[in-house]
C-alpha positions in Angstrom: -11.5 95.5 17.2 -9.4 97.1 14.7 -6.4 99.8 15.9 -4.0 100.9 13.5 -0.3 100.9 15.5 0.9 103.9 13.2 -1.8 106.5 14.0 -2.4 105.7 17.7 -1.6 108.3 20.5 2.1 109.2 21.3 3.4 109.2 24.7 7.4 109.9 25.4 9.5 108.4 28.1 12.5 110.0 29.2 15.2 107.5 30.1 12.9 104.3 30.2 14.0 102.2 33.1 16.9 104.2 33.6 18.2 103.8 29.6 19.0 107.0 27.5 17.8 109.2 25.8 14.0 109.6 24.6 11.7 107.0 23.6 8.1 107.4 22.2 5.5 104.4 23.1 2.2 104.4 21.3 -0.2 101.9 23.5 -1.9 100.2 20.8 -4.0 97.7 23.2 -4.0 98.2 27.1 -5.4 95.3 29.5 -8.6 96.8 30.0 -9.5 96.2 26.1 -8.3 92.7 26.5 -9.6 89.0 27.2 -7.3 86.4 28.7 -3.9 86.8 29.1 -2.6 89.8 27.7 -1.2 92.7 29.7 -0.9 94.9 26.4 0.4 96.1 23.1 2.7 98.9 22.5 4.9 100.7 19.3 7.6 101.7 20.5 10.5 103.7 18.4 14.0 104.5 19.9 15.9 107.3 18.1 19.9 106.3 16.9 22.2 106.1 20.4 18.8 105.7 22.5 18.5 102.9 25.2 15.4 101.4 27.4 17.6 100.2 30.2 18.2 96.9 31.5 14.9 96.2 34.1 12.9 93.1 34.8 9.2 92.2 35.6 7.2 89.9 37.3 5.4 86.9 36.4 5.0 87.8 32.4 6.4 87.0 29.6 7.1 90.1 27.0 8.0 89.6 23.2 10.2 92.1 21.6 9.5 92.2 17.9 12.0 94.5 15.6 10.6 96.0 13.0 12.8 98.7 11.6 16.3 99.0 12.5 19.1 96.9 14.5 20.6 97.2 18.0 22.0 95.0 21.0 19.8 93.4 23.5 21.0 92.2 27.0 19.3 89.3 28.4 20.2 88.3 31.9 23.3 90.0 31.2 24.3 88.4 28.2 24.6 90.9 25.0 23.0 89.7 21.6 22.9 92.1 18.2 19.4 92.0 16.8 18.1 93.1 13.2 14.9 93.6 11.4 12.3 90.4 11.8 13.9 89.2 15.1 11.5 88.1 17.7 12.9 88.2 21.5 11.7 86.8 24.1 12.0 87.8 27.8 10.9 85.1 30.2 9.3 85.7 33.4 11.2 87.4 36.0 13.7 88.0 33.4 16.1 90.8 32.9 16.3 92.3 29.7 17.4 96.1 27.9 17.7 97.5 24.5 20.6 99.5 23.1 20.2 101.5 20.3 23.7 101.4 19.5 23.2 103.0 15.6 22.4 105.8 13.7 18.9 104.8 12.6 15.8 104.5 14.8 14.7 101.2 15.8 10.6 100.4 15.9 9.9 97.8 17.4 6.6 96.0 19.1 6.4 94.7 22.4 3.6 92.3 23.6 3.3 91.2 27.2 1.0 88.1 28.7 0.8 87.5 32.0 0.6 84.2 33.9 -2.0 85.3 36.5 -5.4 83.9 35.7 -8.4 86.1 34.7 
């Protein structure tokens, strides 16, 4: 199966998980299109001085890849910057948020797995 991430379907989210401001999440791959492990595949862009606040899930493990744009991710309540090509991971049961803390919109793609078993 081929999806192209750029042309998928828009949704918005108004202050995801409590953050600021207005995000839009394009659901590439959901877990009804998957095998195995994975929960799904979203695009997500975050306009300059936007946030998806600082939350935490269950048993899965979510990557955070940046494609565009730099910001300040918190991770168990550390702060890191991240840039372009970073990869972040966000272990199970986790807590982890995005800051948007520029002028220029971040993309970025998250990918979640879950450890339950098919």
């Amino acid at each position: 199966m081929i999806k192209n991430y750029i042309t998928c379907d828009k949704v918005t989210d108004q202050n995801s998980h409590d953050g600021q401001g207005e995000i839009e999440i394009q659901k590439v791959f959901r877990r009804e299109e998957l095998k195995g492990v994975w929960d799904f595949a979203l695009r997500v862009t975050m306009p300059a001085n936007s946030s998806m606040g600082s939350h935490m899930h269950g048993d899965e493990e979510e990557m955070y890849i940046i494609l565009k744009g730099q910001g300040v991710m918190t991770i168990d309540g550390k702060q890191q910057s991240v840039v372009e090509g970073d990869m972040i991971l966000n272990r199970p049961f986790g807590e982890h948020g995005l800051l948007n803390n520029s002028d220029k919109e971040i993309v970025l793609l998250i990918i979640q797995a879950s450890n339950k078993t098919v």
